[in-house]
mmCIF file of the C-alpha atoms, coordinates in Angstrom:
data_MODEL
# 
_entry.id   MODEL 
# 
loop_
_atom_site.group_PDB 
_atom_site.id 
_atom_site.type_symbol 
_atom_site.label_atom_id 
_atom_site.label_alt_id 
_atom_site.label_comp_id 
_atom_site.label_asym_id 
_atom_site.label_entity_id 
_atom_site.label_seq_id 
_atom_site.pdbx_PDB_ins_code 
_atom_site.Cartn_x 
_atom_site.Cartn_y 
_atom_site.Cartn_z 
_atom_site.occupancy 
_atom_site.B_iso_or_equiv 
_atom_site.pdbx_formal_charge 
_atom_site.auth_seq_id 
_atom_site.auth_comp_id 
_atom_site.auth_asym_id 
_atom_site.auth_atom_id 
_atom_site.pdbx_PDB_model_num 
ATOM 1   C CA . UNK A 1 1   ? -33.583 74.063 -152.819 1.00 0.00 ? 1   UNK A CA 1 
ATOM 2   C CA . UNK A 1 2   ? -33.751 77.489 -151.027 1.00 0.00 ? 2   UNK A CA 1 
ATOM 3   C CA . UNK A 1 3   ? -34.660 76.088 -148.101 1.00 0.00 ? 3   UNK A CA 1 
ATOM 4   C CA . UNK A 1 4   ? -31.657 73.714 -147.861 1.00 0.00 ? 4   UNK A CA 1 
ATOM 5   C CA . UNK A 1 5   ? -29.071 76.630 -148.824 1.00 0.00 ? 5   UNK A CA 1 
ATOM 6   C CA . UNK A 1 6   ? -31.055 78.820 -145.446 1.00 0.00 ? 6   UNK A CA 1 
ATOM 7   C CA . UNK A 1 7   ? -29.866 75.427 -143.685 1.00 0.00 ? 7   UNK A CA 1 
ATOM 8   C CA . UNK A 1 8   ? -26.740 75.236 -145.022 1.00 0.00 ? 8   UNK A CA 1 
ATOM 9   C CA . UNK A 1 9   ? -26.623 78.921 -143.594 1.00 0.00 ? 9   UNK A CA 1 
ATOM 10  C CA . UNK A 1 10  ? -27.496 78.390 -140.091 1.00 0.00 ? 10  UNK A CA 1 
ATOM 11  C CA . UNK A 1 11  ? -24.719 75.475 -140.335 1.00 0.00 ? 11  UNK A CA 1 
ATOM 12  C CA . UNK A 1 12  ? -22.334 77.604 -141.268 1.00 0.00 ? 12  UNK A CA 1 
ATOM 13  C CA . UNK A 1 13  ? -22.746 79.614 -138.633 1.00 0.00 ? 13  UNK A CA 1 
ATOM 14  C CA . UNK A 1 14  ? -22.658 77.245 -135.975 1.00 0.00 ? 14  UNK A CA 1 
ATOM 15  C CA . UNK A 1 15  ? -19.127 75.729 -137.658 1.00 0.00 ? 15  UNK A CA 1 
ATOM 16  C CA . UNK A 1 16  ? -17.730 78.638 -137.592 1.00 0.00 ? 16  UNK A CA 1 
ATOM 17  C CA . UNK A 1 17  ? -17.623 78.916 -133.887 1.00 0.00 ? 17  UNK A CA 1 
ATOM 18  C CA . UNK A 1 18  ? -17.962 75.513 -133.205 1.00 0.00 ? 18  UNK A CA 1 
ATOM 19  C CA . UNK A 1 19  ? -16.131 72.793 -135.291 1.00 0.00 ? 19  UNK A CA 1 
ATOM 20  C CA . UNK A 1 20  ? -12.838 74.314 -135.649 1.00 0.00 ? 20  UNK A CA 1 
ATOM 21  C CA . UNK A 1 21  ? -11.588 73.142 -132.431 1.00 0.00 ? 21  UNK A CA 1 
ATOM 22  C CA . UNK A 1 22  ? -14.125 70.455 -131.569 1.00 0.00 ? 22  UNK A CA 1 
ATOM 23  C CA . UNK A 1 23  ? -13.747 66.965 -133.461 1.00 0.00 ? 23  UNK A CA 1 
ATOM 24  C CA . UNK A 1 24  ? -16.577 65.349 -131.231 1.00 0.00 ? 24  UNK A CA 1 
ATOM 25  C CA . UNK A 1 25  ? -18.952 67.867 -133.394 1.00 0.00 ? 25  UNK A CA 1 
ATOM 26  C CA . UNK A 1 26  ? -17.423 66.696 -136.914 1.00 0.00 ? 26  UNK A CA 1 
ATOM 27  C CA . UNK A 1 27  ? -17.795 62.936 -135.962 1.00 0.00 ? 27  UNK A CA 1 
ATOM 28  C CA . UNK A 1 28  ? -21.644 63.951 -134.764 1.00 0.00 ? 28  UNK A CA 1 
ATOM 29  C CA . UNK A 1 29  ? -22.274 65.310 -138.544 1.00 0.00 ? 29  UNK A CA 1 
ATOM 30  C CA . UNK A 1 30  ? -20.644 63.077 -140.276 1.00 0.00 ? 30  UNK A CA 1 
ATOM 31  C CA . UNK A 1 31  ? -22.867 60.368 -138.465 1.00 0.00 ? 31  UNK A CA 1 
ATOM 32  C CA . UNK A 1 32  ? -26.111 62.217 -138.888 1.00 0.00 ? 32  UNK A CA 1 
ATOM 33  C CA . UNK A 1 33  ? -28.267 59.684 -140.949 1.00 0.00 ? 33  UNK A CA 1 
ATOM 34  C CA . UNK A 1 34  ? -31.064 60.221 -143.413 1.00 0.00 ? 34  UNK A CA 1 
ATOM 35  C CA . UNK A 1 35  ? -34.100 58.181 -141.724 1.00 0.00 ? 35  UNK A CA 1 
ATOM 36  C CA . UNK A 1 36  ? -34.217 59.919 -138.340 1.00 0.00 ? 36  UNK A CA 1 
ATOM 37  C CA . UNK A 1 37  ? -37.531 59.929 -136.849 1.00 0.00 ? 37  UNK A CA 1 
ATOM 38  C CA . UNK A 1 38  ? -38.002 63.839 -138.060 1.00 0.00 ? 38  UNK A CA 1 
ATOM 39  C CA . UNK A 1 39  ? -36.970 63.432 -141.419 1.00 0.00 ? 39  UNK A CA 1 
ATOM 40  C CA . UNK A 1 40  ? -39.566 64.927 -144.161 1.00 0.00 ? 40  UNK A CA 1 
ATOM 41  C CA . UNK A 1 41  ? -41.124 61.545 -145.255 1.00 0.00 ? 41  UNK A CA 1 
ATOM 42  C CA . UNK A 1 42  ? -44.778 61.904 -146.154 1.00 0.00 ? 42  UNK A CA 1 
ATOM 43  C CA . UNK A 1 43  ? -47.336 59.533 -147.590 1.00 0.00 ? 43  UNK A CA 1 
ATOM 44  C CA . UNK A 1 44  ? -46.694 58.982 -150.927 1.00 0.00 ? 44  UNK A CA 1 
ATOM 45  C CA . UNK A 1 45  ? -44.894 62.017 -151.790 1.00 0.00 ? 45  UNK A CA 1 
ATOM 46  C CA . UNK A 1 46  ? -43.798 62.123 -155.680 1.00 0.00 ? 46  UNK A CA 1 
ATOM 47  C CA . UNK A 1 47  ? -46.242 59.947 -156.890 1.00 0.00 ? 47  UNK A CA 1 
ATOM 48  C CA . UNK A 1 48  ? -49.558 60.080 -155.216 1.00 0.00 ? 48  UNK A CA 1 
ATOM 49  C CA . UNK A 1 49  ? -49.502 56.471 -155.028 1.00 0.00 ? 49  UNK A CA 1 
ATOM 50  C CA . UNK A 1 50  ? -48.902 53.641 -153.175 1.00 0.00 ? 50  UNK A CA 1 
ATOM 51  C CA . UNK A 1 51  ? -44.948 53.043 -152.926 1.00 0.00 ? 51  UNK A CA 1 
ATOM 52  C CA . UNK A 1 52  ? -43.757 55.303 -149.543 1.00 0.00 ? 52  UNK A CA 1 
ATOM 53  C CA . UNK A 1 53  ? -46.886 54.948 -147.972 1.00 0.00 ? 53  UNK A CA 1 
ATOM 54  C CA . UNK A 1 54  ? -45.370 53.297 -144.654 1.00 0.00 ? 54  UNK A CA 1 
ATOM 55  C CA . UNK A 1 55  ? -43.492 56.043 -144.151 1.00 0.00 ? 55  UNK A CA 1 
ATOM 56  C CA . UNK A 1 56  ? -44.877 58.783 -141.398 1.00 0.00 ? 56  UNK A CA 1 
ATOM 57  C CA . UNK A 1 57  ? -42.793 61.438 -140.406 1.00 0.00 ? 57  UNK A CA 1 
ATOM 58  C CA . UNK A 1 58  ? -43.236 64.122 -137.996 1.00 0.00 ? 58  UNK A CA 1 
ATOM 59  C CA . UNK A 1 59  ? -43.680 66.946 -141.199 1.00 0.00 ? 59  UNK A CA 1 
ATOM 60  C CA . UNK A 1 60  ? -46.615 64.768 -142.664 1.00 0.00 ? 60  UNK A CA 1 
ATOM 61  C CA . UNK A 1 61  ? -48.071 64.398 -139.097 1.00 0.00 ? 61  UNK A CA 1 
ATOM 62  C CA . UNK A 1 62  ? -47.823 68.348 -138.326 1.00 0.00 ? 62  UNK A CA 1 
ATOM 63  C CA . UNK A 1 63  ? -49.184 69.356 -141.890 1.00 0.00 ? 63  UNK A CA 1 
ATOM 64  C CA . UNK A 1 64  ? -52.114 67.149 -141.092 1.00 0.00 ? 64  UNK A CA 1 
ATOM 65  C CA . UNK A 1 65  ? -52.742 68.482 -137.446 1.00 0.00 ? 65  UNK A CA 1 
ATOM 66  C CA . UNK A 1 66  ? -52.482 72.227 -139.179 1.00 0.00 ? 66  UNK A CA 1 
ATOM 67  C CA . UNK A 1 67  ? -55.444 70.985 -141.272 1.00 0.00 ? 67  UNK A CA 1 
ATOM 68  C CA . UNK A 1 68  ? -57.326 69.122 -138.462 1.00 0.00 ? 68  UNK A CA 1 
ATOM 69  C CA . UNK A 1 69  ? -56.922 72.325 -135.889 1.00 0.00 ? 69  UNK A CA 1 
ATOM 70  C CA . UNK A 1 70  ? -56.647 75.244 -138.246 1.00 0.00 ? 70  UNK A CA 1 
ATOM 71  C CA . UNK A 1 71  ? -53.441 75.801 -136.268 1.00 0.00 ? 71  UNK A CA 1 
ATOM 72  C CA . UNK A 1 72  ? -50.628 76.978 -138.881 1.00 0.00 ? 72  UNK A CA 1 
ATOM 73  C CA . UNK A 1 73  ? -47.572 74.628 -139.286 1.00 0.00 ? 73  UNK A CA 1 
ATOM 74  C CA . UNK A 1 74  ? -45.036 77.361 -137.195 1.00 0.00 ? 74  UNK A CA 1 
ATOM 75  C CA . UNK A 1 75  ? -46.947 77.589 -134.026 1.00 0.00 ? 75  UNK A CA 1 
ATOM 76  C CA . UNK A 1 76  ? -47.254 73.636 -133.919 1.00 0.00 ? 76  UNK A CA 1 
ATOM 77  C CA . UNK A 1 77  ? -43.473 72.841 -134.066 1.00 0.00 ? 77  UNK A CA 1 
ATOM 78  C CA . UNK A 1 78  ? -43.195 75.395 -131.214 1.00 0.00 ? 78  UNK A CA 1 
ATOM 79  C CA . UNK A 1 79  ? -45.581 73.711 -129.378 1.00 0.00 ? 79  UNK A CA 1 
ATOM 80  C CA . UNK A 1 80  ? -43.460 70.450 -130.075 1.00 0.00 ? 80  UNK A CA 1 
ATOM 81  C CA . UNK A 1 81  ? -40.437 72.537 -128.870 1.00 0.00 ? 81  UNK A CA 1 
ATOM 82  C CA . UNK A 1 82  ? -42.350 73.663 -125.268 1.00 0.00 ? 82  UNK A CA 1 
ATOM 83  C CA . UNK A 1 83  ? -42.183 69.575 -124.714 1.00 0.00 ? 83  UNK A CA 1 
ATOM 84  C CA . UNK A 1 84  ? -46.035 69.069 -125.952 1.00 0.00 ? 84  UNK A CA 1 
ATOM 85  C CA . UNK A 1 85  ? -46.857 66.216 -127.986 1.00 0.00 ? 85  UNK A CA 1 
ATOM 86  C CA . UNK A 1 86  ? -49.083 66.008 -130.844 1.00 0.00 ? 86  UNK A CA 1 
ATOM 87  C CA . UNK A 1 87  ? -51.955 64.527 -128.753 1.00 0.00 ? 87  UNK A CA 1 
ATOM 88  C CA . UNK A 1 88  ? -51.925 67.356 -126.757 1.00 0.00 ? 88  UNK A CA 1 
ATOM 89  C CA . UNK A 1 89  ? -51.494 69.890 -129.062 1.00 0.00 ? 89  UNK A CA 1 
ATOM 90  C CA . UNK A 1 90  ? -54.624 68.443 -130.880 1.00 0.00 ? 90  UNK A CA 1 
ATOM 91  C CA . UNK A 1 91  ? -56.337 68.232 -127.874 1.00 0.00 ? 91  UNK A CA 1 
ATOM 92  C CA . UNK A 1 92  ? -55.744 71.869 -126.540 1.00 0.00 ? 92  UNK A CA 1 
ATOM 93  C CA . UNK A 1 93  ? -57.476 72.473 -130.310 1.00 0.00 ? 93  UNK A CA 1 
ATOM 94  C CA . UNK A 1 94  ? -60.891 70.922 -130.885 1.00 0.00 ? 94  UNK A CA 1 
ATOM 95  C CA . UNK A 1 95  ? -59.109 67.537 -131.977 1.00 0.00 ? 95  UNK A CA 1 
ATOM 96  C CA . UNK A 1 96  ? -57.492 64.740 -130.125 1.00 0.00 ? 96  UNK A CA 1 
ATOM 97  C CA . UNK A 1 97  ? -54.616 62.488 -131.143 1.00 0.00 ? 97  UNK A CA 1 
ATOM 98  C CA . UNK A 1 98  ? -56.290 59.479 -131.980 1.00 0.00 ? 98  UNK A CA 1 
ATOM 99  C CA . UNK A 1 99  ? -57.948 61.340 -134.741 1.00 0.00 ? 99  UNK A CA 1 
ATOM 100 C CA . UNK A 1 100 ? -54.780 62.308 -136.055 1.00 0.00 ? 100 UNK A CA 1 
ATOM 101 C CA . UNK A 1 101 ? -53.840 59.089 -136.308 1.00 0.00 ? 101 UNK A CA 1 
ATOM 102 C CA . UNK A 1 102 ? -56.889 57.632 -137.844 1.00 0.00 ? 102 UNK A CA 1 
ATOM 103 C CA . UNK A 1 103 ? -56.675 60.263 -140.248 1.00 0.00 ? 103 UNK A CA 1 
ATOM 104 C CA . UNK A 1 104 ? -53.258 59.304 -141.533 1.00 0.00 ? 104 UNK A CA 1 
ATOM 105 C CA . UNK A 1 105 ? -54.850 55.610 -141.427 1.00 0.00 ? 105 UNK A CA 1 
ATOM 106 C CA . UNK A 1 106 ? -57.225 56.642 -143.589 1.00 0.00 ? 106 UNK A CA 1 
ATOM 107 C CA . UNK A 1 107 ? -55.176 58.737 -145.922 1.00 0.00 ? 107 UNK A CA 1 
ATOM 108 C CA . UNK A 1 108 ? -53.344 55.763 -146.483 1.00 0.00 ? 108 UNK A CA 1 
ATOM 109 C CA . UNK A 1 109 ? -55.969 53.048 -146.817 1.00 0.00 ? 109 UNK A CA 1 
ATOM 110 C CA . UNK A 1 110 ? -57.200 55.155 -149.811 1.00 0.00 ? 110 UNK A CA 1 
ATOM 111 C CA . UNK A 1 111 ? -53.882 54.762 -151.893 1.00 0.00 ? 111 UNK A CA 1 
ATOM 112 C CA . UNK A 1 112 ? -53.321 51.091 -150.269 1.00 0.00 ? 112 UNK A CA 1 
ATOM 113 C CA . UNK A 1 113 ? -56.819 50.236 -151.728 1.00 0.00 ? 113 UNK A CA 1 
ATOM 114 C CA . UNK A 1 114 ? -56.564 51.684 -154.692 1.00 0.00 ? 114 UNK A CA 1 
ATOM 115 C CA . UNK A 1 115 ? -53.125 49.469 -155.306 1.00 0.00 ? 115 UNK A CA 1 
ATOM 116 C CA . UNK A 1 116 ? -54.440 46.081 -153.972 1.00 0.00 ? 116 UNK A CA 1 
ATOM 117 C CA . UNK A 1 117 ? -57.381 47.026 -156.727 1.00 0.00 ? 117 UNK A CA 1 
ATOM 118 C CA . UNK A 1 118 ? -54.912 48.110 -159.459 1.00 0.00 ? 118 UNK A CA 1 
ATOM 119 C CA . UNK A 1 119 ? -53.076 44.187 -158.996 1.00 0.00 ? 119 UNK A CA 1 
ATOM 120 C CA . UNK A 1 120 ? -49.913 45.954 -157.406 1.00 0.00 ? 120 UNK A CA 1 
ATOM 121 C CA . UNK A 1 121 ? -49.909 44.725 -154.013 1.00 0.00 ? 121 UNK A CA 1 
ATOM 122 C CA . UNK A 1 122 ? -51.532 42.037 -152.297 1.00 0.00 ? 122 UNK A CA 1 
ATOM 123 C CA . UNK A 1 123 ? -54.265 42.635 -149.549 1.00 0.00 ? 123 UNK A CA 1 
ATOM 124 C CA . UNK A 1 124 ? -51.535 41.032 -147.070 1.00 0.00 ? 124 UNK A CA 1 
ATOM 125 C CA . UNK A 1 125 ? -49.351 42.931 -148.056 1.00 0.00 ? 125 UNK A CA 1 
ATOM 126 C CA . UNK A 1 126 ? -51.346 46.499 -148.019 1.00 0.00 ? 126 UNK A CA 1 
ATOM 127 C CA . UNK A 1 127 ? -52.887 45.231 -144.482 1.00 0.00 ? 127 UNK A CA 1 
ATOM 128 C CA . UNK A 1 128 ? -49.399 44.527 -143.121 1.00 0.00 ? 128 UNK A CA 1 
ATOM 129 C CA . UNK A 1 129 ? -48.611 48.258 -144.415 1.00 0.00 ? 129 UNK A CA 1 
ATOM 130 C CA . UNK A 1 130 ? -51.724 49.551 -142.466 1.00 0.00 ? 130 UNK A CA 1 
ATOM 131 C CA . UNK A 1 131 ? -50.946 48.139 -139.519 1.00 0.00 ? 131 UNK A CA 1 
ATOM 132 C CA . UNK A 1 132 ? -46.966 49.328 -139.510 1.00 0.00 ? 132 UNK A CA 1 
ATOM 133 C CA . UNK A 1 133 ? -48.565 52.832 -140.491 1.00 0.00 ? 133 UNK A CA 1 
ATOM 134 C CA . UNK A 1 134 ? -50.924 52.843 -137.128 1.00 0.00 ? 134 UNK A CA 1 
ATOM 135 C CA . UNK A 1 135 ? -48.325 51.861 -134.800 1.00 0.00 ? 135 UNK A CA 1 
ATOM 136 C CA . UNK A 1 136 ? -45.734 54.478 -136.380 1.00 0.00 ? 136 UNK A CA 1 
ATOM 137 C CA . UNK A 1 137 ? -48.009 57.316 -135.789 1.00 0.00 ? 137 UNK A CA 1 
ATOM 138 C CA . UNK A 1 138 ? -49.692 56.201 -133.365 1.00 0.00 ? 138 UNK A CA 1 
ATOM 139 C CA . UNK A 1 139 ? -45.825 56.191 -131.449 1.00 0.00 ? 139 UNK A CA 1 
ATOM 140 C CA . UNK A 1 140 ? -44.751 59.535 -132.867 1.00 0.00 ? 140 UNK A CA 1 
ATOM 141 C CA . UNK A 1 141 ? -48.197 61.220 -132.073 1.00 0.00 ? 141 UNK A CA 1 
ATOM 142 C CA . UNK A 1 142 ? -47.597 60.162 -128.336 1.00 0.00 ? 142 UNK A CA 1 
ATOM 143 C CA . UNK A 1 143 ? -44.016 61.449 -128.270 1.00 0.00 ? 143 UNK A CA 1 
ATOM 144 C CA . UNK A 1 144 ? -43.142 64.246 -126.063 1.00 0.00 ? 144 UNK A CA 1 
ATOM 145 C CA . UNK A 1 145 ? -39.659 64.404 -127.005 1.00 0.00 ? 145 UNK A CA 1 
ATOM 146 C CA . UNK A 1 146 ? -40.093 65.513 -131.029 1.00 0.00 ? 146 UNK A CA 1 
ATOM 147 C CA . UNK A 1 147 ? -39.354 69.429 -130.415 1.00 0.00 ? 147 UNK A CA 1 
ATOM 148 C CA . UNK A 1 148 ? -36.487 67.943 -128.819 1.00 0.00 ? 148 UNK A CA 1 
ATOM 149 C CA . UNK A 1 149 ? -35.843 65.638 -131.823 1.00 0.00 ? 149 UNK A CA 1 
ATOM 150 C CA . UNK A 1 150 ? -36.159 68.261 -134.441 1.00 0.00 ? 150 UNK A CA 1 
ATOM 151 C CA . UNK A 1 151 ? -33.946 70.631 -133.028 1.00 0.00 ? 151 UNK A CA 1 
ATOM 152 C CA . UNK A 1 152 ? -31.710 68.110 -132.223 1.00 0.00 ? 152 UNK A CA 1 
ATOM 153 C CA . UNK A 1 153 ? -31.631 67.316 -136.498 1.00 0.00 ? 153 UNK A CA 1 
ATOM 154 C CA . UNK A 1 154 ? -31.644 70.665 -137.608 1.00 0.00 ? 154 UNK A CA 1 
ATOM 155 C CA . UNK A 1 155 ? -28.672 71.341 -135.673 1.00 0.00 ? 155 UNK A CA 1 
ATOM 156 C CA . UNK A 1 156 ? -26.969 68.296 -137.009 1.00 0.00 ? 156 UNK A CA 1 
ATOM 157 C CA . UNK A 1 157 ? -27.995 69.020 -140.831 1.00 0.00 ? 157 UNK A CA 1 
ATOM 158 C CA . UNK A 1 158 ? -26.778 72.271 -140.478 1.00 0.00 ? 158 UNK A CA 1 
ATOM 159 C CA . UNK A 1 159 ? -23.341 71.195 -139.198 1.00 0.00 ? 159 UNK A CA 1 
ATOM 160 C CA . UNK A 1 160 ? -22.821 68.291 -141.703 1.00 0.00 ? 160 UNK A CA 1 
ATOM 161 C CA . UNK A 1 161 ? -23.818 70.515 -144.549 1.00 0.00 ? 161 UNK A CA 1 
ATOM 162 C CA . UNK A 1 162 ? -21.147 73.651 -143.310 1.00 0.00 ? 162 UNK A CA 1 
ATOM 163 C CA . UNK A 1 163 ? -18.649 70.999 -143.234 1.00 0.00 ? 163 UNK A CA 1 
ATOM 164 C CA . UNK A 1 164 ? -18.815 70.230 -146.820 1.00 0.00 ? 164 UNK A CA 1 
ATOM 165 C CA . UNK A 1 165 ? -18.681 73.727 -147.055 1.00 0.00 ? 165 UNK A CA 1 
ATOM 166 C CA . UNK A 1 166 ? -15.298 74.333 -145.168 1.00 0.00 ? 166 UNK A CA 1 
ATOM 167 C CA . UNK A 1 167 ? -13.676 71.212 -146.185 1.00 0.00 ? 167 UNK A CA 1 
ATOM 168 C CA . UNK A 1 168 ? -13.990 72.220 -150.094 1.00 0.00 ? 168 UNK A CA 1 
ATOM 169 C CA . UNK A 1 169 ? -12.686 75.353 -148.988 1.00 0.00 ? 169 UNK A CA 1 
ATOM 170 C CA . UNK A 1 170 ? -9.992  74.113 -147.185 1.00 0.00 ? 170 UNK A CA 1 
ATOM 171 C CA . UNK A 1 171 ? -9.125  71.700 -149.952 1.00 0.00 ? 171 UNK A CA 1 
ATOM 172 C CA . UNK A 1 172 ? -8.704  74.486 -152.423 1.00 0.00 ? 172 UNK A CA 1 
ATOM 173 C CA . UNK A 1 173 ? -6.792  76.516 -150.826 1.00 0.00 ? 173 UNK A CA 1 
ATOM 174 C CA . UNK A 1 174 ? -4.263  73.702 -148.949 1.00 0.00 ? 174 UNK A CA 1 
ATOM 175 C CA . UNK A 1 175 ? -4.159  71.715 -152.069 1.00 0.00 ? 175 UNK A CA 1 
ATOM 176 C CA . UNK A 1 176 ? -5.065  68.697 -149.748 1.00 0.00 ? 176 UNK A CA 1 
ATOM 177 C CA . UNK A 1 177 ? -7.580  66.464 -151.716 1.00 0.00 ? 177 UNK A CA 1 
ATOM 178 C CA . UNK A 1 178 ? -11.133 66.654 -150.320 1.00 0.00 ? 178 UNK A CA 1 
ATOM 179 C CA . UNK A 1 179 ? -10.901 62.770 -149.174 1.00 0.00 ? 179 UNK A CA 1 
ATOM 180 C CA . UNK A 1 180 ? -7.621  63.266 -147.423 1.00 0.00 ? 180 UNK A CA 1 
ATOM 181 C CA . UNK A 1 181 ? -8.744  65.587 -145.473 1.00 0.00 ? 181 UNK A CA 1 
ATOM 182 C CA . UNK A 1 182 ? -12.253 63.568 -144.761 1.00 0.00 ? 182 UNK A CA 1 
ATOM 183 C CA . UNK A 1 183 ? -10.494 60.592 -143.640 1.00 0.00 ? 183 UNK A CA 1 
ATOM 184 C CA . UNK A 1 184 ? -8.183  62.765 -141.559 1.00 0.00 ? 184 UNK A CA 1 
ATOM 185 C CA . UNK A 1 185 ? -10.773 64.298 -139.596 1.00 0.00 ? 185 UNK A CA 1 
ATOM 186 C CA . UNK A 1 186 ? -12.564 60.883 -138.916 1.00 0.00 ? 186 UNK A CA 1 
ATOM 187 C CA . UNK A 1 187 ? -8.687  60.236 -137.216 1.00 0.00 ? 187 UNK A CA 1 
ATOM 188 C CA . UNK A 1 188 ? -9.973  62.442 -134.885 1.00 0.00 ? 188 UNK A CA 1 
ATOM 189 C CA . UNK A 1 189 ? -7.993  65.864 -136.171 1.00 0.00 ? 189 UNK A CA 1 
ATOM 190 C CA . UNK A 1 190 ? -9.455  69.023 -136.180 1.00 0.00 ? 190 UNK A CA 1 
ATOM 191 C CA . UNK A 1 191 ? -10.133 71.165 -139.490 1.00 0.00 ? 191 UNK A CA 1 
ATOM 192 C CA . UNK A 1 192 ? -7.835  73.846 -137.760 1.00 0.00 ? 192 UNK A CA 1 
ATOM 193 C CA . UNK A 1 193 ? -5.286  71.907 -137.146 1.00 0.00 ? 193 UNK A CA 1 
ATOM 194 C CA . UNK A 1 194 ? -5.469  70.255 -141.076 1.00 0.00 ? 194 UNK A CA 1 
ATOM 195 C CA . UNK A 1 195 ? -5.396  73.207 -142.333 1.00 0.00 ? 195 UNK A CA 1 
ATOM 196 C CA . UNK A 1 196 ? -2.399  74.686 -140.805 1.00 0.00 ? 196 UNK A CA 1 
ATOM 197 C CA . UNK A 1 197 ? -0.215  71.894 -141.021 1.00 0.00 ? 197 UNK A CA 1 
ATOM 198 C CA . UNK A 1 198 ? -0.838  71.813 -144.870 1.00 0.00 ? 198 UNK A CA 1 
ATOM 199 C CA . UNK A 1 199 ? 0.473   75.808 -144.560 1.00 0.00 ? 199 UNK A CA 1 
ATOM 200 C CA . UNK A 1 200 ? -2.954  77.216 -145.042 1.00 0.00 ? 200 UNK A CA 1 
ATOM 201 C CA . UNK A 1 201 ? -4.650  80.030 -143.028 1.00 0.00 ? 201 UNK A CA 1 
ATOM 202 C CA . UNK A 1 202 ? -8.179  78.970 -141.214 1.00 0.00 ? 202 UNK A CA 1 
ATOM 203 C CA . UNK A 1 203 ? -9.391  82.254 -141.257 1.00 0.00 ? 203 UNK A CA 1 
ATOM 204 C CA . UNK A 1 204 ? -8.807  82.472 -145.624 1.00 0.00 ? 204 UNK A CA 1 
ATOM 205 C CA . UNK A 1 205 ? -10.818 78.892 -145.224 1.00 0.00 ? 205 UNK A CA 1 
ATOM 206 C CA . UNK A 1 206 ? -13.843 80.467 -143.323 1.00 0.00 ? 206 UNK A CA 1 
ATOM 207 C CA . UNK A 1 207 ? -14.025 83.288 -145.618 1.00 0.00 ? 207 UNK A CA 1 
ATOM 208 C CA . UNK A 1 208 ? -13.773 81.149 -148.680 1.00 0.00 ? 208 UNK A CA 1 
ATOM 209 C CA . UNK A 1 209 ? -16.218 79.038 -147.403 1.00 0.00 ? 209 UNK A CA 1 
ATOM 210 C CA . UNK A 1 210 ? -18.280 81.768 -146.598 1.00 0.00 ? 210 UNK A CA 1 
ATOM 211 C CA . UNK A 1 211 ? -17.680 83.646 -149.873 1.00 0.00 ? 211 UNK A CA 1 
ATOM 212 C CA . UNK A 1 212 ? -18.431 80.594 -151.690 1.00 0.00 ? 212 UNK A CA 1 
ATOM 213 C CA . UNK A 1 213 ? -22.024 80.312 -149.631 1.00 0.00 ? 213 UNK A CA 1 
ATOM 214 C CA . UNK A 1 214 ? -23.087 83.788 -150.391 1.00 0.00 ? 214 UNK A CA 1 
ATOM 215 C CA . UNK A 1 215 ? -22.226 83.288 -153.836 1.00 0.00 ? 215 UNK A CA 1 
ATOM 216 C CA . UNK A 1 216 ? -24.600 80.243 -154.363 1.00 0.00 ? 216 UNK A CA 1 
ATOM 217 C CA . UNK A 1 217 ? -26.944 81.378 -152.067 1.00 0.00 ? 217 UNK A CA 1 
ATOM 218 C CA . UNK A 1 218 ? -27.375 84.240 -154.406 1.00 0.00 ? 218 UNK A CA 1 
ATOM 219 C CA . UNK A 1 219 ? -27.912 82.044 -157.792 1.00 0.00 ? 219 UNK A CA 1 
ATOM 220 C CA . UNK A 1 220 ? -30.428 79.810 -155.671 1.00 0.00 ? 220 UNK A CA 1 
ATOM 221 C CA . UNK A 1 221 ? -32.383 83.028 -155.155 1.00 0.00 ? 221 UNK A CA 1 
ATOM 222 C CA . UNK A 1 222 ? -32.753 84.198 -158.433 1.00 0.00 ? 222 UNK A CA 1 
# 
């Protein structure tokens, strides 16, 4: 939870300079969508078992380099930012990327093994799942472009989640229902120019939705 309000943050920031005047940018948040090839997936998560093992996700893959290398998880996903892939990153350090990968493999045959035994999943089934999870990472691994990626998503998280953050503002102090206002951004109108039609001040918006921020951030750090 903290770490999504130190998001929401670094969103905020950005919309204030940013998606006032600049529609382009609220269409780009609005769109952002939840399975993008950085999004925090890892094997299993939750339950240690089976269900979620096919997914591999960029988080799980550096948290398992960090262990593999020694390297901590920061210096990594700068490396990913320079333009290096995982491969090379592991192979600058005493690994190489095809042991990452067979090390998620592995990690996953464990769980998938343990299912087919427990009656939960068919050996087709889990060997289908193996192979889906070896060409995943084997794919992301090889990727030079994830810095790129992750930056890319950050930026965009951060954006959609000011947004909600203005928008309620500007809703309560316009009196324009938060949907109204949603749909008449998608018509391409800017949050500025919403807000002043409907009498309302953008600069009492930004510090409402700033006040509002602080406030929460505040009781989510207690």
């Amino acid at each position: 939870m903290k770490r999504a309000f130190f998001s929401s943050l670094t969103g905020i920031a950005l919309a204030l300079s940013l998606l006032w005047s600049q529609p382009t940018l609220v269409s780009a948040a609005q769109a952002t969508v939840s399975n993008a090839a950085v999004a925090e997936l890892g094997l299993g998560r939750g339950g240690g078992g089976w269900r979620g093992v096919g997914m591999v996700s960029v988080g799980y893959l550096v948290r398992t380099l960090s262990t593999l290398t020694g390297l901590d998880v920061a210096t990594i996903q700068t490396e990913l930012q320079n333009g290096k892939s995982l491969a090379q990153i592991a192979a600058a350090n005493g690994s190489s990327g095809d042991t990452l990968v067979q090390t998620v493999v592995d990690a996953a045959k464990t769980r998938l093994d343990q299912a087919v035994l427990n009656g939960r999943l068919t050996q087709a089934a889990a060997d289908q799942m193996l192979t889906t999870i070896r060409d995943r990472a084997t794919t992301l691994v090889n990727d030079t472009t994830l810095g790129a990626q992750v930056s890319d998503r950050a930026i965009k998280v951060g954006q959609r989640s000011a947004l909600s953050w203005l928008i309620q503002a500007a809703a309560d102090q316009t009196g324009l229902d938060v949907a109204t206002i949603r749909s008449r951004l998608r018509n391409g109108e800017t949050l500025r120019a919403i807000v002043t039609s409907a009498g309302g001040n953008p600069q009492s918006v930004i510090d409402a939705a700033v006040d509002a921020f602080r406030q929460a951030a505040t009781t989510a750090m207690q």
